[in-house]
C-alpha beads as a LAMMPS data file, in Angstrom:
LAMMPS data file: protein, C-alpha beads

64 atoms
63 bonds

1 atom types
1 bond types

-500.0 500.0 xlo xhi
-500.0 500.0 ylo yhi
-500.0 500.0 zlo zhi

Masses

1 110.0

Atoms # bond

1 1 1 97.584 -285.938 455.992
2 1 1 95.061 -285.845 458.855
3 1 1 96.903 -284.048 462.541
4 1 1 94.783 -284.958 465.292
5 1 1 95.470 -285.586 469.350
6 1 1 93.197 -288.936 469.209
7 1 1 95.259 -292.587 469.106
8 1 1 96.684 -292.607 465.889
9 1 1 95.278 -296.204 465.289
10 1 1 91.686 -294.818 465.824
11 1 1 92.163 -292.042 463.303
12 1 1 93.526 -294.225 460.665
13 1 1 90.225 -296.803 461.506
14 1 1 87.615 -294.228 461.445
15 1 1 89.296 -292.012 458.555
16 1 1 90.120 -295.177 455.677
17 1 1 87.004 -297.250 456.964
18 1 1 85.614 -297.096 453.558
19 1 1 88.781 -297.031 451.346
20 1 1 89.383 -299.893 448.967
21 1 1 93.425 -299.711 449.522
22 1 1 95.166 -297.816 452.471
23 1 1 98.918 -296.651 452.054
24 1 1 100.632 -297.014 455.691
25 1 1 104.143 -295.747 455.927
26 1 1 106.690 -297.239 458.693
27 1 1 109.879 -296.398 460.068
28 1 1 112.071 -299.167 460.038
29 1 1 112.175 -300.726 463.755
30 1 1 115.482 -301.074 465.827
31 1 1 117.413 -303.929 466.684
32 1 1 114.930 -306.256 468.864
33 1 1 111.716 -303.701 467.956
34 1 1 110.483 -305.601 465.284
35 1 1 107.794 -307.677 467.263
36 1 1 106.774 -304.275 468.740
37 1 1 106.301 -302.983 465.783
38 1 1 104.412 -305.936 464.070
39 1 1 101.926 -305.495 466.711
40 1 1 101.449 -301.706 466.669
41 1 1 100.512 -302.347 462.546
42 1 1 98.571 -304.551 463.039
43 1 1 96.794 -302.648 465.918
44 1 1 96.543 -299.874 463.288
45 1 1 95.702 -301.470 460.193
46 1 1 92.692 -303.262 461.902
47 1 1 90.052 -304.884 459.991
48 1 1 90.747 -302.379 457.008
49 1 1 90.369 -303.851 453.377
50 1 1 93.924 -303.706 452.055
51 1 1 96.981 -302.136 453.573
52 1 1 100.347 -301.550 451.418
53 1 1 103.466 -300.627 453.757
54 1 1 105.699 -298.761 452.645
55 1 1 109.071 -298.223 454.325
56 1 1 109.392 -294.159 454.940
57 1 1 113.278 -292.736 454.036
58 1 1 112.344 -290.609 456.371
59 1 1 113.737 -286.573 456.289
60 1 1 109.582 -285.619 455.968
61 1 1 108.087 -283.061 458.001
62 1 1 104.250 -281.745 457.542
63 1 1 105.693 -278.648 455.345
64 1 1 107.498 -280.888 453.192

Bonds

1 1 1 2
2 1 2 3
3 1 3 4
4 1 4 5
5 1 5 6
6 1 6 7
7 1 7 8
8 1 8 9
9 1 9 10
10 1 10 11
11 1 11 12
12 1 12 13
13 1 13 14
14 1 14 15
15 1 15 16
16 1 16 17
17 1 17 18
18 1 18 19
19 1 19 20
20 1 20 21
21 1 21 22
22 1 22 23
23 1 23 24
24 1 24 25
25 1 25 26
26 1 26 27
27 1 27 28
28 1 28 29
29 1 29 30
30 1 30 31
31 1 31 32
32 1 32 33
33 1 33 34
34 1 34 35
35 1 35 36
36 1 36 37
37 1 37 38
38 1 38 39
39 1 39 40
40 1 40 41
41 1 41 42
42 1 42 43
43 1 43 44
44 1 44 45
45 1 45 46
46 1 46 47
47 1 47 48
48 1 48 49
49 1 49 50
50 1 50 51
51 1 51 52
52 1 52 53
53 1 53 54
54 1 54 55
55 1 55 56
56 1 56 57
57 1 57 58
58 1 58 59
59 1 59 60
60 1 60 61
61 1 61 62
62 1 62 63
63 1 63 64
């Protein structure tokens, strides 16, 4: 887990540059968010190598 104040996407881009496989969790969007969210992904998986999502079941906090 990286906690940083910079855009989210950036840290994600600069962090798993070099990594042959990223893992990307999601919350599952709202009613008429999906679009939104298929956008803000792809903003954040960027040009890395391979991304798996995987759908969070949420209840996680940083001291879990």
């Amino acid at each position: 887990m990286i906690v940083s104040d910079l855009p989210v996407a950036r840290v994600i881009a600069e962090s798993s540059r070099d990594a042959s496989l990223v893992l990307l969790g999601f919350k599952t969007p709202e009613q008429d968010q999906e679009l939104k969210m298929f956008y803000e992904l792809e903003e954040i998986a960027g040009d890395l190598a391979r991304v798996i999502l995987v759908a969070s079941a949420g209840g996680m906090t940083r001291e879990s």
